[in-house]
N, C-alpha and C positions, 0 to 999 in steps of 0.2 A: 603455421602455428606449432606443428609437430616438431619442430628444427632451431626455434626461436631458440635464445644464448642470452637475451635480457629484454626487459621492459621497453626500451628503445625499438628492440626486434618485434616485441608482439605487439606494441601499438604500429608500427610501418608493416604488418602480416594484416591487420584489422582496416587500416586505410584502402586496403581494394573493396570498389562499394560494394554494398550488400542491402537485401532489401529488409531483413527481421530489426527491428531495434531490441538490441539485450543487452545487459549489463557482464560484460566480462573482466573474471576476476584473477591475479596473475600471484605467482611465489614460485620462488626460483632459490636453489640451494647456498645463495650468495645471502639469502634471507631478505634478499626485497620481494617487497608485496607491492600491488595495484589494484587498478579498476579502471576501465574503461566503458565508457557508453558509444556502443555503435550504431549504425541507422540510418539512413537516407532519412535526412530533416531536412521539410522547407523551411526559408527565412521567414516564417511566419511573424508579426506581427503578435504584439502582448493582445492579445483576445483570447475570450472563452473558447470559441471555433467548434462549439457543440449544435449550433444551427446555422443554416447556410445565411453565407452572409455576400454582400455585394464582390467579388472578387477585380471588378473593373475600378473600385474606388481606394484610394491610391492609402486610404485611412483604415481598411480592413485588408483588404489585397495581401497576399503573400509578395514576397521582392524575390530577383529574381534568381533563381539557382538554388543550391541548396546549402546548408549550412558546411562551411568547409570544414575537416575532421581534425584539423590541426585545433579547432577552436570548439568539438565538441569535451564534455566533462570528462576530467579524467583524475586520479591520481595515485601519487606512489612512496611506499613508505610515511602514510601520514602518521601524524605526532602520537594520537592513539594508538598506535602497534596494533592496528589491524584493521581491515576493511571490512564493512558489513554494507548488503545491497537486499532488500527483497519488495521491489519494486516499488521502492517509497520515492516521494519528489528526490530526483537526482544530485539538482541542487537549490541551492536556498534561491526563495523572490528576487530576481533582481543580480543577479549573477550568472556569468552564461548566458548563450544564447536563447534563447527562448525556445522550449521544447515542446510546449504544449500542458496538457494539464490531466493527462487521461493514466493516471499512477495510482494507486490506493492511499491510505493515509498510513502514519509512518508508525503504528504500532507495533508491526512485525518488526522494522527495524529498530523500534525502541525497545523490544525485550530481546532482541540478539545483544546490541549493546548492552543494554544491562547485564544478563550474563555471562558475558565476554568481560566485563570488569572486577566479576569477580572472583576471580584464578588467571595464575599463568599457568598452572601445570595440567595441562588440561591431557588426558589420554582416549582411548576410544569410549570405554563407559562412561566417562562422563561426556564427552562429544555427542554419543549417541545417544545420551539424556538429554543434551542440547536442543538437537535435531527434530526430539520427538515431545518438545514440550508445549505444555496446552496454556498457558497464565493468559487469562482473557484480561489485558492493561483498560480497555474503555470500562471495565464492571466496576477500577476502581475509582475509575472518573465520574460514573453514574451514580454509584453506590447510594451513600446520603442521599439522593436526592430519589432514587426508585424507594429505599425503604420509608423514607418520611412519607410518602402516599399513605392518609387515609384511606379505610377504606371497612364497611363490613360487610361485602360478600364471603362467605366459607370459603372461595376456589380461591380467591383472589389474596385472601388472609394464609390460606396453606403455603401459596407460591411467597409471598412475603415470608413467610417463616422460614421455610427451604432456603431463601437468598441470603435471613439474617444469619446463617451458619456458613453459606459457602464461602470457600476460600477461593473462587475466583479460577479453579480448575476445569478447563473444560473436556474433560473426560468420559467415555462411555455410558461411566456406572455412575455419575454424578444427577438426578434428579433435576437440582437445582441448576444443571449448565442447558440442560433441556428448557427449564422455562426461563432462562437469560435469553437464549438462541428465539425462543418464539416471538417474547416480549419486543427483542430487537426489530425483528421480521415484522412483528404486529406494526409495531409507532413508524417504522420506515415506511409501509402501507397505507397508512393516515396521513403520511407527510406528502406522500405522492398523490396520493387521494383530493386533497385540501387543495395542493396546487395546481393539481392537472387535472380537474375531475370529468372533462369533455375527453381525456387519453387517457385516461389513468392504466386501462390494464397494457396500452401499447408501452406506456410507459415503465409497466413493470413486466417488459420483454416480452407481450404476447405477442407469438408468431414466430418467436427465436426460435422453441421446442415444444412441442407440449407437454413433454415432460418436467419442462422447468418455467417457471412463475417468479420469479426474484427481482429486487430492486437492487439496482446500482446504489442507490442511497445504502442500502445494507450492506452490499458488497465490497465497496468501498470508501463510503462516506460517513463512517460510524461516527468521525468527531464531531460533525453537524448532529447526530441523533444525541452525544454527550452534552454539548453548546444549547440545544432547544432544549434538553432536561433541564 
């Protein structure tokens, strides 16, 4: 990779297997850009593949070998003038080989695109405003629908009022990003609770650490907490 001369070169540098799946991102002084998805993939089968499933039945079963690298995602110079990757669905349902399903949802890469469209002349301060910004995109998908909650308890009217001013910053000093982060944390804990209530706390990772208590659902599945609001 250190020697590579074009895109051609660093994807045939990336074809020797490897076991991490990561998304590698390429620009080169010619002004081409890329993106490659590298990784030892089995030919998995369109399935959830989050519980073990019959492997000897020819209808869940993975097929045999792994997905070949000439056919995993890749691309270069797209139309957009520029690549953006932060561990969102690779590629869309139904395109590509099948890669599984275990990515977060596409928020992060829906506020890099967004602010990637809105400048070309971008330098290190504003990159490094880029880098380090907090815009929570699900606060404005919930929004309406957390503030129309009735409600007269006093805690519960404070944190409503804190939300109806925020601007959806999740920063330090922000109050209101504090009780977004809990709120989320709370209903992800109910939703796990409801469905899984004979697992519930395995379900939210006990025995990972005990330092850490968290749902996958929060972690990564904040559009399902958008979608049931």
């Amino acid at each position: 990779l250190n020697r590579v001369q074009s895109f051609d070169e660093f994807r045939h540098a990336l074809s020797i297997p490897s076991g991490a799946s990561l998304n590698m991102v390429y620009a080169d002084t010619s002004d081409t850009i890329g993106w490659q998805l590298i990784g030892r993939v089995p030919q998995r089968r369109r399935t959830w593949n989050t519980v073990p499933l019959p492997g000897w039945d020819a209808r869940t079963g993975d097929r045999a070998g792994l997905v070949p690298f000439d056919q995993m995602p890749h691309t270069s110079n797209p139309a957009a003038g520029f690549v953006a990757t932060a561990n969102n669905q690779p590629m869309p349902d139904g395109e590509g080989p099948y890669v599984g399903m275990f990515w977060i949802d596409g928020y992060r890469h829906a506020r890099i695109v967004e602010l990637l469209e809105q400048r070309e002349n971008w330098d290190m301060d504003s990159t490094r405003r880029m880098q380090m910004d907090q815009m929570a995109i699900p606060w404005r998908e919930m929004r309406s629908a957390v503030l129309a909650v009735p409600t007269e308890q006093a805690d519960a009217r404070t944190a409503l009022d804190l939300l109806q001013s925020w601007d959806g910053v999740v920063s330090a000093d922000a109050p209101a990003a504090a009780v977004y982060e809990f709120f989320v944390s709370e209903i992800a804990a109910q939703i796990v609770r409801a469905k899984a209530p004979s697992s519930f706390e395995w379900a939210m990772n006990k025995g990972f650490n005990p330092m850490v208590l968290f749902s996958s659902v929060s972690e990564y599945r904040v559009s399902l907490i958008v979608k049931l609001l």
